[in-house]
N, C-alpha and C positions, 0 to 999 in steps of 0.2 A: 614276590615271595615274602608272605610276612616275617619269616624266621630272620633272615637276613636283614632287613631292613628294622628289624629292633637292634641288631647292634650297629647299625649308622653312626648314635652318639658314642661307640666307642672306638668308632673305626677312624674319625676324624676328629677336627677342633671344636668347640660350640659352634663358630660362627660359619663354619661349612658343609653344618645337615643340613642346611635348606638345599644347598648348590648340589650337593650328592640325590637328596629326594631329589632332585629337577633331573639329574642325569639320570638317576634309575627309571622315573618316567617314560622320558623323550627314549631310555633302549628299551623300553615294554613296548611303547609303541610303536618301533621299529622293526620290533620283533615281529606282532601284529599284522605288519605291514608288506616287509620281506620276505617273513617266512613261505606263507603260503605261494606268494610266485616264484622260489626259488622251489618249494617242493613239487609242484607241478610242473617247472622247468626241466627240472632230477628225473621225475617222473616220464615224462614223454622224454625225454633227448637219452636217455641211459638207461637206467631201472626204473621198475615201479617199486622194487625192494629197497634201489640206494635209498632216496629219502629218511624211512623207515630205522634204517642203520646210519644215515646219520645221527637222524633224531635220537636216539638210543643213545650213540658214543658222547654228545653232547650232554644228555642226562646225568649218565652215569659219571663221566667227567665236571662234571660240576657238582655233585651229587659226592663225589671224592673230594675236593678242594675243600668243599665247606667242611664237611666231616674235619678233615686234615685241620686244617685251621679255627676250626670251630672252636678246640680248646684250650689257645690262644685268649679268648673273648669269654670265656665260661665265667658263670658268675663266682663272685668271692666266698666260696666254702666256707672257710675261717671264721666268717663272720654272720654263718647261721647255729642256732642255737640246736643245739638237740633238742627231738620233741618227745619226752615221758611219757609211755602209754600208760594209761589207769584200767584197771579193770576192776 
């Protein structure tokens, strides 16, 4: 998620955006990798809807956090200029 991963430099110290990109990686790919046989695991052994509704709660749940905490990391207002329109 690029939205997220621009504020890495302000989530951490300088010298541990590299080790945070490594970890967001290594969970995309895990994501990638998990996901699908956990959903077709859901799917045949319970619902063919659980999946679906989890994927959904995880969305939305996450989808909440960042909201939430997003303006925490919002950029510094203060220090844009108003812009004069000319007509």
């Amino acid at each position: 998620m690029p939205v997220v991963r621009a504020l890495y430099p302000q989530l951490v110290p300088r010298d541990g955006v590299r080790a945070l990109f490594a970890l967001d990686t290594t969970a995309q790919n895990l994501i990638w990798v998990i996901g699908p046989v956990a959903a077709t695991f859901l799917a045949s052994a319970v619902s063919t809807a659980l999946p679906l509704v989890v994927s959904a709660c995880v969305t939305v749940g996450g989808t909440v956090c960042f909201l939430v905490n997003a303006r925490e990391f919002g950029p510094n207002c203060s220090a844009i200029q108003p812009h004069s329109a000319r007509f």
